[in-house]
Structures are given as structure tokens and as C-alpha cells.
C-alpha positions, 0 to 999 in steps of 0.5 A, a space after each residue: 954386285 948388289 950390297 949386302 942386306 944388313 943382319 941383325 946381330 942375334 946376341 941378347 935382346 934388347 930395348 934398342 934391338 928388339 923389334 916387337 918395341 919399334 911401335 911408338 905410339 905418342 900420349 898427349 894430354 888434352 890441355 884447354 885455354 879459355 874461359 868458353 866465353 870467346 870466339 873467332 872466324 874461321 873464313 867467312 864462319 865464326 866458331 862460337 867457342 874460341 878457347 885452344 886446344 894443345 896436345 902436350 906430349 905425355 910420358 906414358 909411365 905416368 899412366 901405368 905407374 899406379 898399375 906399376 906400383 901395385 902389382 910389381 912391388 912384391 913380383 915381377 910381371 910381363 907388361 902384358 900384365 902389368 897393364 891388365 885392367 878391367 876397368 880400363 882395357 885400353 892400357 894395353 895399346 901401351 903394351 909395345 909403346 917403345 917410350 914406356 918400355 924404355 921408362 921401364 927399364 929406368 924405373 925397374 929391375 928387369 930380368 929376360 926370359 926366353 920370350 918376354 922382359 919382365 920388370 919388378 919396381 924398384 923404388 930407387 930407380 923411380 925416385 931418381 928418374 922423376 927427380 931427372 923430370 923435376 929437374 926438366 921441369 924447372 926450366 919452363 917455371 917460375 919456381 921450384 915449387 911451381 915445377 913441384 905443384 906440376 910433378 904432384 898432377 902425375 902421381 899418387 899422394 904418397 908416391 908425392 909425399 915421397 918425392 918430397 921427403 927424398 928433396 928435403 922439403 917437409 910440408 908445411 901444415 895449416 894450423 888455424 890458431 897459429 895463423 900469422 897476424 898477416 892472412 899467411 897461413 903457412 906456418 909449421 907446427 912444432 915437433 910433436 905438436 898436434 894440429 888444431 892445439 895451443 901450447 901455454 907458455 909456464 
């Protein structure tokens, strides 16, 4: 007797269960060693331009989150949507990226229609998830600043400022006139004072 096919369950759908998010298409980042001065062989023939070239995996959330941002702080949108860009039309080959639908819903509220998820940001949510890849991060840097100087590549400014902020971390301003005796220019201003200014002592 043949077994039986397996069925799959017809309650509510899902990010795991759904199958329109089975395709996973992996995003890397073109990352090149070398100063373009070197060179190797390759069997009998030398390559003139000896730096490496690594594919390093890359969370695509990162590539939409401008989009993210922008357009779902008020609303919430389809991915389809979400994703519509003019300039660049390729985003949409996200569109069924089983890695970015997933980061979605750690990053946003989401409702579920008849026929489509629809995510609204929500800013909490967001904060934690790149705080958990702060937290990854660490463990292949030296330090925590260096892993934070990684985590500012990826994001916008004033998402960074925020992250930042959420830490605890107040950046430091660069006063010229204040400059330590030694070169070290990192010194904070004080409270209510204006960057370029000298406060006289009575």
C-alpha cells in the first residue's frame, strides 16, 4: 500500500508554511583585497591583477530598509510595494526573498489579508533586531566601536544616531580649540556649549 502524500495544513498562512516565500535567493557584498598592484599564476598564465574577490553574504533588509522607512512609517504596504523603485527596478527580485520576508516580520507589525502580508515599520522592533546583529558582530572585531563603525555602512545616519543613542553612546564632537595637548582630538563639548567656542573662566 503506497503511503500517503502528506497535506499541508489549510489554517492560516505563514512565513514558514507559505510557499510563495520558498524561493531564497542569497545577497552577497563584492568585497576586494588588494591593492591592484599584485599578481599570480594560474597554470602556465599570470593574472595581472592579483587582489581577491569574497562574496560575503548579505541580509537583504538592509537593502530595503531606506524603502522600509520611508513609506511604511505612516501605512502599511505589500512588499510589492514596499520595493517599487523607479530608479531601481531590480529590488523586486526581493520581492519572494524567503530571508527578507522573515526579517520583516521581526522588524514590523504585520497584518494578513486574503492574498497578501502587508508590514508597517515598527521602530522598536527595528532597533532590537540590529541591536541582536550588533551583538553578532562583535564577536568577529576587536572591539565594540570597531563592530559599530561595521553596523554605520548599512544604514542611514539618522537611523545610526539612533542605534547609537538606544546604546547609551553619545558621539563625541571634534572641537579644534579644545584639542588635547597630544594630537587627540576627541573631546566632548559641554553641555550647552557651541562647537567652535571658548568659554572664559571669571
Amino acid at each position: 500500500m503506497p503511503p500517503k502524500k502528506a497535506t499541508r495544513s489549510a489554517g492560516k498562512s505563514t512565513f514558514q508554511n507559505d510557499t510563495s516565500f520558498d524561493r531564497k535567493l542569497i545577497v552577497c557584498k563584492v568585497v576586494k583585497i588588494g591593492d591592484g598592484k599584485g599578481s599570480f599564476l594560474n597554470g602556465e598564465s599570470v593574472v595581472s591583477d592579483g587582489d581577491v574577490v569574497l562574496f560575503v553574504p548579505l541580509n537583504p533588509l538592509f537593502l530595503a530598509l531606506p524603502h522600509l522607512r520611508r513609506k511604511t512609517q505612516t501605512e502599511a504596504l505589500t512588499i510589492d510595494k514596499i520595493l517599487d523603485d523607479e530608479e531601481y527596478p531590480k529590488l523586486q527580485n526581493l520581492a519572494n526573498n524567503k530571508t527578507l520576508l522573515i526579517a520583516l516580520k521581526k522588524v514590523c507589525d504585520v497584518e494578513i489579508t486574503r492574498e497578501n502580508f502587508i508590514f508597517k515599520l515598527n521602530s522598536d522592533k527595528l532597533l532590537n533586531w540590529l541591536k541582536k546583529k550588533w551583538e553578532i558582530s562583535k564577536g568577529f572585531h576587536t572591539s565594540e566601536e570597531e563592530s559599530m563603525k561595521i553596523m554605520k555602512e548599512y544604514l542611514q545616519d539618522d537611523l545610526f544616531k539612533e542605534l547609537r543613542v538606544s546604546f547609551g553612546l553619545v558621539q563625541e564632537t571634534v572641537d579644534i580649540e579644545d584639542a588635547e595637548p597630544t594630537g587627540s582630538l576627541k573631546r566632548k563639548t559641554a553641555v550647552g556649549g557651541k562647537k567652535g567656542t571658548k568659554r572664559t573662566r571669571k
